[in-house]
SEGU-596154 format. One record per atom (N, C-alpha, C): x, y, z; residue in one letter. Coordinates in steps of 0.001 Angstrom, whole numbers, plus 524288, in hexadecimal, padded with zeros to 5 digits. Layout:
// SEGU-596154
XYZa;...
// end
This chain:
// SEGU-596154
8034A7FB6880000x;800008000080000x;8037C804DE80000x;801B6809867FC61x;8051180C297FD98x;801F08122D7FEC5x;804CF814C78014Ax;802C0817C5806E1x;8050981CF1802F0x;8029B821A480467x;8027A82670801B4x;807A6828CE803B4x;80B5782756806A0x;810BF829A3805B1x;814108257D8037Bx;812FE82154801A1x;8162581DE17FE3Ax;814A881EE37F8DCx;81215820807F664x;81006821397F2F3x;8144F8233C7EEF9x;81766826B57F010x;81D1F828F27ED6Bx;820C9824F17EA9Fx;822088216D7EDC0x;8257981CFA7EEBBx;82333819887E9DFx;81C0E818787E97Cx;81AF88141A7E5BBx;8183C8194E7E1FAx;81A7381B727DD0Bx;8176B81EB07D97Cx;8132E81D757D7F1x;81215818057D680x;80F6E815027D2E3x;809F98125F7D5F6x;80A07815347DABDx;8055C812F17DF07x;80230818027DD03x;7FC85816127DB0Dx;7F84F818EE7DB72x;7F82181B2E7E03Dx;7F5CF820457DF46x;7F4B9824D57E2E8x;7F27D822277E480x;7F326823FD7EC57x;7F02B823077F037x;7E8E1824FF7F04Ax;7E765821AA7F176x;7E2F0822017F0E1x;7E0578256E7F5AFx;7DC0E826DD7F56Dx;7DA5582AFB7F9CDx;7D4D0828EB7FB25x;7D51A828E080142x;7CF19824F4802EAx;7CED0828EF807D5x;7CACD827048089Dx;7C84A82AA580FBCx;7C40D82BE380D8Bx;7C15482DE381374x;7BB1382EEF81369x;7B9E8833C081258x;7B5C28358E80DDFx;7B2B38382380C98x;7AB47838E780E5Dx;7AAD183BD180E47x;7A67983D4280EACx;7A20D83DCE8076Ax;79F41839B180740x;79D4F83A028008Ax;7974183CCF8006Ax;7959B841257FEEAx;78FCC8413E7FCEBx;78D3483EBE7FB45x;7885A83BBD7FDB3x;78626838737FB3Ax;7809F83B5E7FA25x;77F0F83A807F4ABx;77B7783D6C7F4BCx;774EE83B357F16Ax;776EC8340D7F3C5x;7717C832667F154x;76B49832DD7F499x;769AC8310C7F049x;76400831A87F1E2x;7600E831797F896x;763C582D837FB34x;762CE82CBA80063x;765E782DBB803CBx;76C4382EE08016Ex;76E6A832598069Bx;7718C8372380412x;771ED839498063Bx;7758F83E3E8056Ax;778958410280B44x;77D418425D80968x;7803F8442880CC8x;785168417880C1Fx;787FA840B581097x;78F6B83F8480FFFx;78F8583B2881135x;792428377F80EEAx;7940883273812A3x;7989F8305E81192x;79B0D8300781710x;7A0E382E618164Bx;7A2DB8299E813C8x;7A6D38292980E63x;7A82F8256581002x;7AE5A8252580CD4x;7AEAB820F980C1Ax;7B50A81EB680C88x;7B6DC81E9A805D3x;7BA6D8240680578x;7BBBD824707FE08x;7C093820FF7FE53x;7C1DA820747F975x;7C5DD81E287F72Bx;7C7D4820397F2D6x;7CBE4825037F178x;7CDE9824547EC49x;7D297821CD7E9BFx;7D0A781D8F7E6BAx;7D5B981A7C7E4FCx;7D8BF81CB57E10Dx;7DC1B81A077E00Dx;7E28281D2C7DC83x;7DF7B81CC47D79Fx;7DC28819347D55Ex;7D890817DB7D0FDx;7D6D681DD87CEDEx;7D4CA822527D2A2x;7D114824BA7D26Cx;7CBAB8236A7D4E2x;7C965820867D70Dx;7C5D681F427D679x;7C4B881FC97DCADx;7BF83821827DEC9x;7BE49823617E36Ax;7BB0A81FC47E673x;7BB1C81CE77EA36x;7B967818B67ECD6x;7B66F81A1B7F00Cx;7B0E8818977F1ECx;7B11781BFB7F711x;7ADD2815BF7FB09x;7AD25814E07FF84x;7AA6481189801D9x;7A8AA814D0808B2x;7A4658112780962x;7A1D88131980D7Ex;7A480814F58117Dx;7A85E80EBD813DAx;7ABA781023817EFx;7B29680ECE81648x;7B7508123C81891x;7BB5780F0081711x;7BC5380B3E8186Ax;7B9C2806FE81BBDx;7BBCA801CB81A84x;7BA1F7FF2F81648x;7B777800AC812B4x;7B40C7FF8380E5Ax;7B8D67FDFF80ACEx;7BCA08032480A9Dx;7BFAD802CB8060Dx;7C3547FBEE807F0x;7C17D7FAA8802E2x;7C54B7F5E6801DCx;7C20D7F04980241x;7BDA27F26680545x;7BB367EE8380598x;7B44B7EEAD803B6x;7B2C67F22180251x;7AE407F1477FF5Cx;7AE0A7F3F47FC49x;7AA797F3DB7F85Fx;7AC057F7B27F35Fx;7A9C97FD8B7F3C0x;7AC7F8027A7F0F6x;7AC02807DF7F222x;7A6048063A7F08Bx;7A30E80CEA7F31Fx;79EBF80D107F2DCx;79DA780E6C7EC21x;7A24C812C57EC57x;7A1988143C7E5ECx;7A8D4814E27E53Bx;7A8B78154F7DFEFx;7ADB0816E47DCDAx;7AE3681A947DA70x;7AFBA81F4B7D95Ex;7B040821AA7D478x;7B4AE825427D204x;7B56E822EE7CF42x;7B9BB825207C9FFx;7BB5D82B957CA88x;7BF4982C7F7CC8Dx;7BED58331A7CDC3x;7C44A836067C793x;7C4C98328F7C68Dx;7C7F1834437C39Cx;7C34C837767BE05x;7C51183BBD7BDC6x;7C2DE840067BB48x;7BCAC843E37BD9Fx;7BD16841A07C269x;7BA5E844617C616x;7BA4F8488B7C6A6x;7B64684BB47C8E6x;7B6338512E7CC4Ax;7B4B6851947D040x;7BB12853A67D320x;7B98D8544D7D8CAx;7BBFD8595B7DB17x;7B93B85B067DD37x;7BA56860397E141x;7B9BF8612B7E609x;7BAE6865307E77Fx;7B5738672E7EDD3x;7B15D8688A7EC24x;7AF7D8681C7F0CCx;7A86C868547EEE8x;7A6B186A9E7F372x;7A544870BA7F2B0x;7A353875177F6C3x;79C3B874DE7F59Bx;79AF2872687F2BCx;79497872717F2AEx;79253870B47F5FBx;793AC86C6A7F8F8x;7904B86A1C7FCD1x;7919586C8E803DCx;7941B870A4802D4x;7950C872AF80968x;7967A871A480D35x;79A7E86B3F80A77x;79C6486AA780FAEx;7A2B786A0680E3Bx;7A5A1869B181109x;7ABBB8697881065x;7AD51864F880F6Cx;7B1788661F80C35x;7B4878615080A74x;7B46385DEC80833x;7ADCC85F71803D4x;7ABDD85C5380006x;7ADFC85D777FA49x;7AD80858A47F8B4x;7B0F4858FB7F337x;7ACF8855137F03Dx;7AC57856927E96Cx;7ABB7851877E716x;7AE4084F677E27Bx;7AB5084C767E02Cx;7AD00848F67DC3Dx;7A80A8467D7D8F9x;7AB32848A97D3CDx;7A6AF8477D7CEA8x;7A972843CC7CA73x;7AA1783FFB7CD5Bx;7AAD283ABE7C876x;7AA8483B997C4F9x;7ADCC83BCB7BF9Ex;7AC5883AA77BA08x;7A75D838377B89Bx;7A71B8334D7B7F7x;7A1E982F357B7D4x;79EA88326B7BB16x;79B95831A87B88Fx;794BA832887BC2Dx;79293836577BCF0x;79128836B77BFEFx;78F4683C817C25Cx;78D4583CB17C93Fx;7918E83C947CA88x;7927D83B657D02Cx;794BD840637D331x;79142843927D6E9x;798BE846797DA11x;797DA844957DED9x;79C0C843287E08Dx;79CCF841747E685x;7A024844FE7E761x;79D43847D07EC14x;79E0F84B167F084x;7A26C8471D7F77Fx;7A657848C37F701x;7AA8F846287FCC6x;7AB0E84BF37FED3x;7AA3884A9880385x;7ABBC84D9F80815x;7B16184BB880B85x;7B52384ED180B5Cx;7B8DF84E0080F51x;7B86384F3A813EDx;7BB9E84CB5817D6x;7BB3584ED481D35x;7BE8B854FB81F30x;7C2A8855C881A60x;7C4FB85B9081BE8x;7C6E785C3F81462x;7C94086070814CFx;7CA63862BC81285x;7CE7585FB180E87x;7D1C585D72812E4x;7D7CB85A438118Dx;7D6288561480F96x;7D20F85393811F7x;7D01184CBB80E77x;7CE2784EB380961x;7CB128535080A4Fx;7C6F4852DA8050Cx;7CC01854DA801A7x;7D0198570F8019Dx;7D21685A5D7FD27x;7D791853F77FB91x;7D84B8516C7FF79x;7DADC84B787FD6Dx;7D682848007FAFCx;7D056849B77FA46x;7CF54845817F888x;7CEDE847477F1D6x;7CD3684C357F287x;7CE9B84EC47EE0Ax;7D4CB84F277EB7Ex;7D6EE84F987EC48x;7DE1984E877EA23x;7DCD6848D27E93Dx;7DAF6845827EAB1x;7DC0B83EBC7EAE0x;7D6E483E6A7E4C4x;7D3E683EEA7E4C9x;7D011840807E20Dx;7D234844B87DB21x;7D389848B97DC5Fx;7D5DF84A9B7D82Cx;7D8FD8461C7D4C8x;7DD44844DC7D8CEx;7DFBA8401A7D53Dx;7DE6283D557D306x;7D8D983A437D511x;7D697837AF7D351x;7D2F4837A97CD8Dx;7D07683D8E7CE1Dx;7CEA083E707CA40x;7D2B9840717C464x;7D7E6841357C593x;7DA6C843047C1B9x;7E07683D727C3F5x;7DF4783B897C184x;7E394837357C134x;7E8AE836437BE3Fx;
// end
């Protein structure tokens, strides 16, 4: 396994991937509001997310999606801090993540940029 200060040493190791808890907008028909749960972005591009983190590895993400040629920013419309989203290529989807400060949400965005421009 290799750990984000070894990373120098092996060139040829896909970028470290970026996981931790978010806060997601859910905004179907019977619930609406925030619910936490457990992202995953792999070196692939591709954005993982599951209910809880012990999930990862052992049951399958709730959803997946392809961020490469995405749009993502901050997102001051909804009034609360530290929300950012993301508009998948495919579909017509935006998912709205909330960070817990300033510093997570702007690493998940840097981890994310990469992703979308590869």
């Amino acid at each position: 396994m290799v750990v984000g200060s070894d990373i120098s040493r092996y060139p040829n190791t896909p970028r470290p991937t970026c996981r931790g808890y978010l806060h997601k907008r859910t905004q179907s028909a019977i619930l609406k509001g925030w619910r936490k749960r457990w992202f995953v972005l792999k070196h692939n591009g591709y954005l993982h997310y599951y209910k809880h983190k012990k999930d990862e590895g052992k049951c399958r993400p709730l959803e997946v999606t392809k961020l490469e040629g995405a749009e993502i920013g901050v997102d001051t419309s909804l009034g609360k801090p530290f929300v950012f989203k993301c508009i998948p290529q495919c579909g017509n989807r935006i998912f709205y993540f909330c960070a817990t400060s300033n510093q997570e949400m702007k690493r998940w965005l840097e981890a994310m940029d990469k992703a979308v421009h590869p």
